[in-house]
C-alpha positions in Angstrom: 0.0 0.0 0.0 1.3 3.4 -0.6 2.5 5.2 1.7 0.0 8.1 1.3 -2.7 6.1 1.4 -1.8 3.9 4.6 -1.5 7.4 6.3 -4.9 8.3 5.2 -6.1 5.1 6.6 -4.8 5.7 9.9 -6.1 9.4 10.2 -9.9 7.6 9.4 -9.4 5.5 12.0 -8.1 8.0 14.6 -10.8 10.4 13.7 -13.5 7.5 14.2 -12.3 6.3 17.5 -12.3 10.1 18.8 -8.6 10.4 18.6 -8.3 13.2 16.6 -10.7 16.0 15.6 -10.7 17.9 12.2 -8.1 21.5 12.4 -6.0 19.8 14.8 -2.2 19.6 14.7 -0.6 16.3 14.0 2.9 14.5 15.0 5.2 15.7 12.9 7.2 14.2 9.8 9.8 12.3 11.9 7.2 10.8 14.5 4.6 10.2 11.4 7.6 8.0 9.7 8.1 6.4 12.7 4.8 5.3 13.5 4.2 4.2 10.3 8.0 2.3 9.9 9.1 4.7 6.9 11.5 6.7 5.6 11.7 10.5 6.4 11.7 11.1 2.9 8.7 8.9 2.3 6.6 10.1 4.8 7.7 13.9 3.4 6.8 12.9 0.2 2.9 11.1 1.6 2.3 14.1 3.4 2.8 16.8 0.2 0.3 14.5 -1.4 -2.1 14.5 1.2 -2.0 18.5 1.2 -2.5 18.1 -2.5 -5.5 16.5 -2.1 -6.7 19.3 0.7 -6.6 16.9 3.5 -3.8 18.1 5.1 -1.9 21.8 5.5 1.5 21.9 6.2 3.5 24.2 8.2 7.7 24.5 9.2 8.4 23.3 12.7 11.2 22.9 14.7 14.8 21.6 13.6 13.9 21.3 9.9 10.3 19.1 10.8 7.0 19.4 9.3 4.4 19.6 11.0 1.1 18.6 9.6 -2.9 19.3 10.3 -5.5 18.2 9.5 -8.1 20.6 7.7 -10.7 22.1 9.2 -13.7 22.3 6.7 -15.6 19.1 6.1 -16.0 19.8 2.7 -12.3 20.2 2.0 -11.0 17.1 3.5 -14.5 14.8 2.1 -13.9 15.9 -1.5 -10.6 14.4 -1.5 -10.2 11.5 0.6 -13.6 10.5 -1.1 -12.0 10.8 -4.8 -9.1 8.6 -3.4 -10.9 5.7 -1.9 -13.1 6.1 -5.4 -10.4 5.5 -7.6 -9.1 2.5 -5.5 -12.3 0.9 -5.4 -14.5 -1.7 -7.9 -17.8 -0.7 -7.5 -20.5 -1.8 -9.7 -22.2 0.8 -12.6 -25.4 0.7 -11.4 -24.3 2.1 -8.1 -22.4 5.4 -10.1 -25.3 5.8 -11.7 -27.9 6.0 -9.4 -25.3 7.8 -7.0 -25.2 10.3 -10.0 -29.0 10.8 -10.7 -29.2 11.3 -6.5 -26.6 13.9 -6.6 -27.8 15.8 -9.6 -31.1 15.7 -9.3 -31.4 16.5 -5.5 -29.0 19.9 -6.9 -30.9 20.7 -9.3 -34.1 20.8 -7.7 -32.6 23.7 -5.5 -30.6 24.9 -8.1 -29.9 29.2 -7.9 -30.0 30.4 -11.8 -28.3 33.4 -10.0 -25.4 31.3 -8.8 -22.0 32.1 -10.0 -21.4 28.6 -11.5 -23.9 29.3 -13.8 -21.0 31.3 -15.5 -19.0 28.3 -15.6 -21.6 26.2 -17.6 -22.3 28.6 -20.1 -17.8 28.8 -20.7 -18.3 24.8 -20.8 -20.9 24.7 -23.5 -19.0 26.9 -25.2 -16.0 24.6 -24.9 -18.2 21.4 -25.8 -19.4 23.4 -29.0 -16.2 23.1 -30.6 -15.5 20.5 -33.2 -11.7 20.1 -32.7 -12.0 18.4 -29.5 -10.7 15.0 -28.7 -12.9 12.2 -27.6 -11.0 12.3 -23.8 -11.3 16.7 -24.1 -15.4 16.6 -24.8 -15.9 13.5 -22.1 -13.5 15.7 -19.6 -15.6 18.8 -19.9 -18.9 17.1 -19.7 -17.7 15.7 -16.5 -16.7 19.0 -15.5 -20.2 20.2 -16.5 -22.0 18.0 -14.5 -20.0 19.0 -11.5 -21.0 22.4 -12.1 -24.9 22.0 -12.3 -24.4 20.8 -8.5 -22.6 23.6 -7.7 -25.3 25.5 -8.4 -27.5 24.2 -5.4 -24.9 26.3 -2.9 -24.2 23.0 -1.0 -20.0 22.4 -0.7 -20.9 19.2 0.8 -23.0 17.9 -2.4 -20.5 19.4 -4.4 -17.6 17.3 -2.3 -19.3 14.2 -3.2 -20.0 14.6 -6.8 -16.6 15.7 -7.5 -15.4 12.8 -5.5 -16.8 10.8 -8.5 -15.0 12.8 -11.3 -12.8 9.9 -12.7 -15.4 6.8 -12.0 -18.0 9.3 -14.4 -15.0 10.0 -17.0 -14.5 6.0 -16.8 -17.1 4.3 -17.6 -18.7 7.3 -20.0 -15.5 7.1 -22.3 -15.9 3.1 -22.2 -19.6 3.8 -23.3 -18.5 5.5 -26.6 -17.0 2.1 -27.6 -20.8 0.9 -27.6 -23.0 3.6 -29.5 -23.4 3.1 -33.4 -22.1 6.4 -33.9 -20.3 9.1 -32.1 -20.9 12.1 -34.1 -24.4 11.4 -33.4 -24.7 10.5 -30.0 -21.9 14.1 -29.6 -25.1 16.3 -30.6 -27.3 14.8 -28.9 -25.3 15.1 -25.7 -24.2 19.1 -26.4 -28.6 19.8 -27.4 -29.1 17.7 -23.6 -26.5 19.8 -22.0 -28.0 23.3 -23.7 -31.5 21.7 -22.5 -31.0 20.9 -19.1 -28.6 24.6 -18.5 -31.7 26.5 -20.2 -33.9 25.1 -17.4 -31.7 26.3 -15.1 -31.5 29.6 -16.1 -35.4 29.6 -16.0 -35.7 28.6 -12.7 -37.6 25.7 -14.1 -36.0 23.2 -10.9 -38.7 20.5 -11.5 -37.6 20.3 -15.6 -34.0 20.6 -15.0 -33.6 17.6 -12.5 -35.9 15.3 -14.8 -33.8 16.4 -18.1 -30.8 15.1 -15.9 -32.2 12.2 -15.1 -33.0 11.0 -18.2 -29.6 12.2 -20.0 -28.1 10.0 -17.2 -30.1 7.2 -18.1 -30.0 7.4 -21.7 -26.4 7.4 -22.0 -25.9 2.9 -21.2 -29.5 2.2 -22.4 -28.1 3.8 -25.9 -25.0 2.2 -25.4 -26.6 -1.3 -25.2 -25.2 -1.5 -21.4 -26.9 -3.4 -18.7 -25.7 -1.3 -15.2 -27.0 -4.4 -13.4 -24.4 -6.5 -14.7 -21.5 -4.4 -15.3 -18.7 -3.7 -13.1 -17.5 0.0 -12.5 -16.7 0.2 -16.3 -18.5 -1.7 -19.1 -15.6 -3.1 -21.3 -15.2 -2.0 -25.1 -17.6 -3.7 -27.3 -16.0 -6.1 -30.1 -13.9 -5.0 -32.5 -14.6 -1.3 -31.1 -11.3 1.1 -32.0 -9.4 2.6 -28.8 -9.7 5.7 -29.6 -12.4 7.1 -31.4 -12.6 10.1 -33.9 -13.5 13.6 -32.3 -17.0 14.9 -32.0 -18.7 15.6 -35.0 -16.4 13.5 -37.3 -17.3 10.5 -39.0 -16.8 7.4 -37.3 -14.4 5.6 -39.8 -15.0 2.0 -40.9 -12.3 -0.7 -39.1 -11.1 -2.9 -42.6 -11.6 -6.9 -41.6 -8.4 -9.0 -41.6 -8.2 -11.6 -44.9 -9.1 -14.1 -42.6 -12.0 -12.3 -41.9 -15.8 -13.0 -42.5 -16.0 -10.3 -45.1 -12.5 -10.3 -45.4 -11.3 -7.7 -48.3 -12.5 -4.1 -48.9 -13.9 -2.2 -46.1 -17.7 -2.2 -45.2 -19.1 0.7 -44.4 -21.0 0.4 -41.1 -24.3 1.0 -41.5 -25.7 4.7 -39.3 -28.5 3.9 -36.7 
């Protein structure tokens, strides 16, 4: 286990058993390495991560030390530690899913069309509007979209927890892609959902908005041919399906069978749903 994570494992366990409280100063580098039977340098190293991640500030002590606390807003220390057991964790689609629709819709049905973030979603359909993105740049944003139409409910906690699930969202949406028919396609129809369920927004239409979500969640692995129920944390790519795909708005270009093929010879042109 990596160092950084064995630490974080050991500050949830102090904090459950009442050992430590959020804000409060902890043991510094030297006794941190020693309680956890590491290197100085590693445990230096662990706890620069952990500050990356907000969980942690860190502060010059005594004889060269470093001297560690632990952050004070729940919010700030959730988000991360959240996104970090995420990403080490196999949990099945269905459960991202539904996790998603109960974030986004709860947010949205208390969403603030005066919000500030509403001036981030109108700079990321902007962004999604252009057709020299990348397959990974247009999923990226959209993630990042999402995000934002929970910001807009004013609640850092919600917020926490939805950008906890940043990269399990950006997983098993990008494996998706390898399942629609065509991706120029299903690219519209994604950038008209986002400009749909923002518009509501800016009305102040709460009760439209968080059904619009709901279904664009939804829609995204019944298109994509994807049972949630039997799917691990990412559906893998459908047969034959290319690794990367072409932008947004290009044509998806036909794979050309091997000799040895069924159809072997000159390329077929896949038929558009």
């Amino acid at each position: 286990m990596a160092t950084h994570r064995q630490v974080l494992q050991w500050l949830e366990n102090e904090l459950f058993d009442g050992h430590l409280v959020l804000g409060q100063q902890l043991p510094s580098d030297r006794d941190l390495a020693a309680i956890h039977r590491v290197s100085r340098s590693t445990m230096r190293e662990a706890l620069k991560t952990l500050e990356a991640q907000g969980i942690v500030r860190l502060f010059d002590g005594p004889r060269k030390s470093i001297l560690p606390m632990l952050v004070r807003e729940p919010a700030a220390s959730a988000g991360p530690a959240l996104q970090l057991h995420m990403a080490t964790s196999d949990y099945p689609l269905r459960d991202i899913v539904e996790t998603r629709v109960l974030l986004e819709t709860w947010a949205l049905e208390r969403s603030d069309p005066e919000h500030p973030a509403m001036a981030e979603l109108r700079a990321l359909l902007e962004q999604m509007a252009r057709d020299d993105l990348s397959l990974k740049e247009f999923h990226h944003l959209e993630v990042s979209f999402h995000i934002a139409l929970c910001k807009t409910a004013g609640n850092s906690v919600v917020s926490a927890l939805m950008s906890s699930l940043r990269d399990s969202i950006y997983e098993y949406t990008m494996a998706l892609v390898g399942h629609v028919p065509l991706w120029s396609t299903t690219s519209e129809r994604l950038r008209a959902e986002h400009h749909a369920i923002y518009s509501a927004v800016a009305a102040g239409d709460r009760r439209l908005a968080s059904r619009l979500v709901a279904e664009h969640i939804e829609y995204q692995y019944r298109e994509a041919g994807v049972d949630p129920d039997q799917e691990q944390r990412t559906p893998g790519p459908a047969p034959d399906a290319p690794a990367e795909l072409n932008p947004p708005g290009a044509a998806a270009e036909p794979r050309e069978p091997a000799a040895d093929e069924p159809g072997g010879g000159p390329a077929q042109v896949p038929r558009s749903a």
